[in-house]
C-alpha positions as CSV (number, residue, x, y, z in Angstrom):
1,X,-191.9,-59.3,7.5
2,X,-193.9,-56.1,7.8
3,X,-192.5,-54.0,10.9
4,X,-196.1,-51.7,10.8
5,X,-198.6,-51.4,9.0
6,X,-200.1,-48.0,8.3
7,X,-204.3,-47.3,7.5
8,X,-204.3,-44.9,4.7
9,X,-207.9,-44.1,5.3
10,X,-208.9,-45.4,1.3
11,X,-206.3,-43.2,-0.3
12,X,-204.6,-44.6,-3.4
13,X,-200.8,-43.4,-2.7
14,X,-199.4,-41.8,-5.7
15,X,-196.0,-40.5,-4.4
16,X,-193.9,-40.5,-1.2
17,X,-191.2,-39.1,0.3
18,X,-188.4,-40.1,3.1
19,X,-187.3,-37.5,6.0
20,X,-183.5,-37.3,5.1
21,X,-182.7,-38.0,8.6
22,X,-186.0,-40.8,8.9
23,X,-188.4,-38.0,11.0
24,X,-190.9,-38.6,9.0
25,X,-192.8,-40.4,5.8
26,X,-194.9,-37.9,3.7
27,X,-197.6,-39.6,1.6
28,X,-199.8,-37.9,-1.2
29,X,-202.2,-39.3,-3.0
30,X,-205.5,-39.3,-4.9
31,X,-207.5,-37.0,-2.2
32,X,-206.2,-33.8,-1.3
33,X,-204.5,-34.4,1.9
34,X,-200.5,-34.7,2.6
35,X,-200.4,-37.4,5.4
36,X,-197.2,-37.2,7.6
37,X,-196.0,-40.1,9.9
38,X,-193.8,-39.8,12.7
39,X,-191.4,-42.8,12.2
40,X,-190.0,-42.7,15.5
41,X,-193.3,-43.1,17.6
42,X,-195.6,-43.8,14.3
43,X,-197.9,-41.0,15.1
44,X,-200.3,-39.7,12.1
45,X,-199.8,-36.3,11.5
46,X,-202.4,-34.5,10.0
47,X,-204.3,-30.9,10.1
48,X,-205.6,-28.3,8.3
49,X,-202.0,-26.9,7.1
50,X,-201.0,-30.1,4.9
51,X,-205.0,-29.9,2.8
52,X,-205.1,-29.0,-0.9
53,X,-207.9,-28.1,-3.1
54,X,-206.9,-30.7,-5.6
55,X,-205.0,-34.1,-5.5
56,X,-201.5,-34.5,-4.7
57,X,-199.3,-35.0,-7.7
58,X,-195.5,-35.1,-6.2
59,X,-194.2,-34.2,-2.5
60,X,-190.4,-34.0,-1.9
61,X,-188.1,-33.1,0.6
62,X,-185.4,-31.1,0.8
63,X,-181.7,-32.0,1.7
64,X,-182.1,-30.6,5.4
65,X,-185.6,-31.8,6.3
66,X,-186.3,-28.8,7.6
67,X,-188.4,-28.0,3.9
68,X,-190.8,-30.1,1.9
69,X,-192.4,-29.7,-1.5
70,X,-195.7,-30.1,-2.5
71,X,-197.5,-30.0,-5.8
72,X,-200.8,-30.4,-6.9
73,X,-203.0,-31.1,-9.9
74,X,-203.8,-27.8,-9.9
75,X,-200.3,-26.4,-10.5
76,X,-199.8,-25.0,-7.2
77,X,-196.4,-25.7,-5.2
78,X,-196.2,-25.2,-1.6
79,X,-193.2,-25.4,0.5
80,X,-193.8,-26.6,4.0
81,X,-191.3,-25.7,7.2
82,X,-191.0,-28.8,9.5
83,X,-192.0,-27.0,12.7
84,X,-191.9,-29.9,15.6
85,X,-194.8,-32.1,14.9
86,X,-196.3,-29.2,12.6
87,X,-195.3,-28.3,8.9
88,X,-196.1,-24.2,7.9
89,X,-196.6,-23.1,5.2
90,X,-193.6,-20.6,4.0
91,X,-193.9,-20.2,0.3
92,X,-196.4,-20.5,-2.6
93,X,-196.4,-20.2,-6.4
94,X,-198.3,-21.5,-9.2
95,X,-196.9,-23.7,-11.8
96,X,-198.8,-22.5,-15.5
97,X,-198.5,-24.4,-19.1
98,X,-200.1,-26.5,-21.0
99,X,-200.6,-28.8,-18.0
100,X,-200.5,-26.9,-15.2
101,X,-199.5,-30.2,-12.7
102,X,-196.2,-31.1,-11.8
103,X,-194.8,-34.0,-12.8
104,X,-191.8,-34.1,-10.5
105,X,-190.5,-32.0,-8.2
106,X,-186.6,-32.4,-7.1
107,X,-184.2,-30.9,-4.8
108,X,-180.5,-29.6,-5.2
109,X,-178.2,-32.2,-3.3
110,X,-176.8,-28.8,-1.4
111,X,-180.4,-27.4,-0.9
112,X,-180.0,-24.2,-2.6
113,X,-182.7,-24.4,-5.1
114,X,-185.6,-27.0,-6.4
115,X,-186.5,-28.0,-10.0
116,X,-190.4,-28.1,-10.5
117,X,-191.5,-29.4,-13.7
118,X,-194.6,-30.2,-16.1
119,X,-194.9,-31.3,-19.6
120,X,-193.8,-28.0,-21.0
121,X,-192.3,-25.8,-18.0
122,X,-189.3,-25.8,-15.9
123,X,-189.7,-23.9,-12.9
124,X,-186.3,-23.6,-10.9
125,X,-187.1,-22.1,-7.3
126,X,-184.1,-21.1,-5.1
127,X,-183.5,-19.0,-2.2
128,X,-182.5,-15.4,-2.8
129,X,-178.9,-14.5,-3.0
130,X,-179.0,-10.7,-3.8
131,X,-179.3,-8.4,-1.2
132,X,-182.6,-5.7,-1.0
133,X,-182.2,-2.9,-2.4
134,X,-182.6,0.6,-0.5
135,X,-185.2,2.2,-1.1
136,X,-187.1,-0.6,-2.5
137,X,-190.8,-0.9,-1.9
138,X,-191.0,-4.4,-2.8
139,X,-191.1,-6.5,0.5
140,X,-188.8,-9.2,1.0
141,X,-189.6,-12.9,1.1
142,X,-190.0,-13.8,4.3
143,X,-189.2,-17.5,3.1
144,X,-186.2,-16.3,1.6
145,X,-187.3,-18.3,-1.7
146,X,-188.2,-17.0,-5.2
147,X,-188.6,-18.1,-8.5
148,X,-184.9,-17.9,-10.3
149,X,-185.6,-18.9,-13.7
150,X,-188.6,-20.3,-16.1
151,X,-187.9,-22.5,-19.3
152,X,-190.8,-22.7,-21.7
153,X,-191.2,-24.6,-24.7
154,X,-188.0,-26.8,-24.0
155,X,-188.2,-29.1,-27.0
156,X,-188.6,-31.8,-24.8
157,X,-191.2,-32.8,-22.6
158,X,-189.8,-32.9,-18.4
159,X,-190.9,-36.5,-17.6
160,X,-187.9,-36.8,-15.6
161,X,-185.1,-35.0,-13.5
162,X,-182.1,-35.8,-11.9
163,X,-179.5,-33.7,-10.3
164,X,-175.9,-34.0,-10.1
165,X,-174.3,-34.7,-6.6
166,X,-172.5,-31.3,-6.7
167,X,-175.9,-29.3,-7.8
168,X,-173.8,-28.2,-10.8
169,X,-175.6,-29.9,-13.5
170,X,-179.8,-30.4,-14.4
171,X,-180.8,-33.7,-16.6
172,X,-183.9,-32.8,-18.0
173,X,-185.2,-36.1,-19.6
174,X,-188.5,-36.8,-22.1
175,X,-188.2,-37.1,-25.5
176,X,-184.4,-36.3,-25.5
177,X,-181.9,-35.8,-22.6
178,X,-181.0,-32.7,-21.9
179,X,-178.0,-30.8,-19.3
180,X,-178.7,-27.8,-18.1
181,X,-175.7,-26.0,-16.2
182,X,-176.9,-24.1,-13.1
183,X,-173.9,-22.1,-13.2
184,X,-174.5,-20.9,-16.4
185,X,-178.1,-19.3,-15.7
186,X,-179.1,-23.2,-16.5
187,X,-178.5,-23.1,-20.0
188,X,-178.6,-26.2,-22.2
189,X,-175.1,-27.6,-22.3
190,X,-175.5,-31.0,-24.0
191,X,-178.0,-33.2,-25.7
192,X,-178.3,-36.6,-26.0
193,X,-181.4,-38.4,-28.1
194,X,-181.6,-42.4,-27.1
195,X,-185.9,-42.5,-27.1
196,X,-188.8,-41.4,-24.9
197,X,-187.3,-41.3,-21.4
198,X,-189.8,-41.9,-18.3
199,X,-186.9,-42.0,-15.3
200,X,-183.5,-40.6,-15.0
201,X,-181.4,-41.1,-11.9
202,X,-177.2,-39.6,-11.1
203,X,-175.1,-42.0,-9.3
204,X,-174.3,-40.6,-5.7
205,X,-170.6,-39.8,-7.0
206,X,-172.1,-37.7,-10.1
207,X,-169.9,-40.5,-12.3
208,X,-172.6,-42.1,-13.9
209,X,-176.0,-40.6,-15.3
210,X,-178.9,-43.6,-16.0
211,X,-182.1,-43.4,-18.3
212,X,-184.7,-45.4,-18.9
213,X,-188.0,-45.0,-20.6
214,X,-190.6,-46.5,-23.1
215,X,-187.8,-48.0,-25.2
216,X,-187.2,-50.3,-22.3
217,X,-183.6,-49.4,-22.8
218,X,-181.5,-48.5,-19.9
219,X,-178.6,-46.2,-20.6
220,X,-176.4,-45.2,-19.1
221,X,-173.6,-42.3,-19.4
222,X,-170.0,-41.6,-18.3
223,X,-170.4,-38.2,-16.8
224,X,-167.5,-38.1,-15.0
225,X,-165.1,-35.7,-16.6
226,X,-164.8,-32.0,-15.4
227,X,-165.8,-30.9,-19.4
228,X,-169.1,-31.7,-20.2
229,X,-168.4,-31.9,-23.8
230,X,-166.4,-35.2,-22.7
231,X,-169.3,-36.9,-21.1
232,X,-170.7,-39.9,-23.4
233,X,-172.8,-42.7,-23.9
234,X,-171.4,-46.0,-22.0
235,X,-173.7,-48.8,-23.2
236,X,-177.6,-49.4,-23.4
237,X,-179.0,-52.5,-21.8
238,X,-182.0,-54.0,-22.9
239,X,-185.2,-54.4,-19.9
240,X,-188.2,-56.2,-20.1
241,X,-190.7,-53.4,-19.2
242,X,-191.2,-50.2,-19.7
243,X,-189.4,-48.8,-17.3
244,X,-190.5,-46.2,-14.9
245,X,-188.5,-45.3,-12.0
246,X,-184.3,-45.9,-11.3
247,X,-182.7,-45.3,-8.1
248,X,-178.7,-45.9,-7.6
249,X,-177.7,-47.7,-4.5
250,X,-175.9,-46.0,-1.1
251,X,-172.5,-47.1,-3.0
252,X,-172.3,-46.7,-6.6
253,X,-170.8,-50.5,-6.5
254,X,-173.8,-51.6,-5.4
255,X,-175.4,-50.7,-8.8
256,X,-179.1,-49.8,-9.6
């Protein structure tokens, strides 16, 4: 039974995000507007500081709540501070390639950086660790954010990306899987080739890594020993469908 229902005003929803701690829904969609709802008192938040130029492609949030991520089909990536009932806009960069949109857009589990990601690029923007240098004419981000590391011409197209619970480890997913370490400069670390993948999702505990994809073939991997090159295929299972979209429960006992 429905506990509200919620007037979208025509738009065709294309991706949504919860608060981490349930403040709010965010809702993007086929217009150019981020719609934000208040779940506490269901109040419609909406001005001139969540518009884009072009549709919404992906809109995330990050660990805290206090940051959200916003793509659009344009290829530019904002990151909103929840202010209150306001979101401001802190930082701004543009995503280029051969198709300039993101396709998903995912957050460390400890905050410290963001994976954005098209068909050929792999953005990874985190907030600044080194200190400013004196003398330095440069000015520093305000937002404390910057652009760590770019990865062109992959090999693999980025339909998918899931993190590992400790941040540690990247699963880049398309036409292979790939594991990029972020403590190595996120470096390709292992490679696994079981068909075009469309979702990827890490179990909560970081022990189990799932894929699925056009092969309508779930996998699903045994990353749970401290050496990578130990981590291995467990079994496939065979779906219905094409699969789309995974998601682990609270409890990894609970399954997918």
């Amino acid at each position: 039974k429905p506990v509200l229902n919620i007037d979208l005003k025509g738009m065709v929803p294309l991706s949504a995000d919860w608060h981490p701690q349930d403040q709010y829904l965010a809702m993007t969609g086929q217009d150019t507007s981020i719609y934000a709802f208040e779940t506490t008192n269901a109040r419609h938040v909406l001005g001139h500081y969540l518009q884009s130029t072009s549709p919404i492609e992906d809109v995330a949030f990050a660990p805290d709540g206090r940051l959200m991520a916003v793509g659009n089909e344009e290829g530019v990536v904002a990151m909103y501070s929840s202010n209150g009932s306001t979101f401001v806009t802190i930082y701004e960069m543009v995503l280029t390639g051969a198709t300039g949109s993101p396709h998903t857009i995912v957050w460390s589990p400890n905050g410290v950086y963001a994976i954005i990601g098209n068909a050929d690029t792999l953005a990874i923007v985190g907030k600044s660790t080194a200190p400013q240098r004196p003398g330095s004419k440069v000015p520093p981000k305000t937002s404390g954010f910057g652009v760590r590391k770019v990865v062109r011409d992959m090999g693999t197209v980025a339909n998918a990306v899931a993190i590992h619970s400790q941040s540690r480890y990247v699963a880049v997913s398309g036409t292979d899987t790939r594991i990029l370490d972020a403590s190595d400069d996120f470096c390709c670390v292992k490679r696994w080739d079981q068909g075009y993948v469309l979702a990827s999702a890490w179990s909560p505990d970081g022990i189990w890594l799932a894929t699925i994809g056009k092969s309508q073939r779930l996998t699903i991997y045994d990353t749970s020993s401290e050496l990578v090159a130990e981590w291995r295929l467990m079994f496939n299972l065979q779906a219905e469908k094409t699969g789309l979209a995974l998601s682990w429960g609270p409890a990894v006992v609970q399954g997918l």
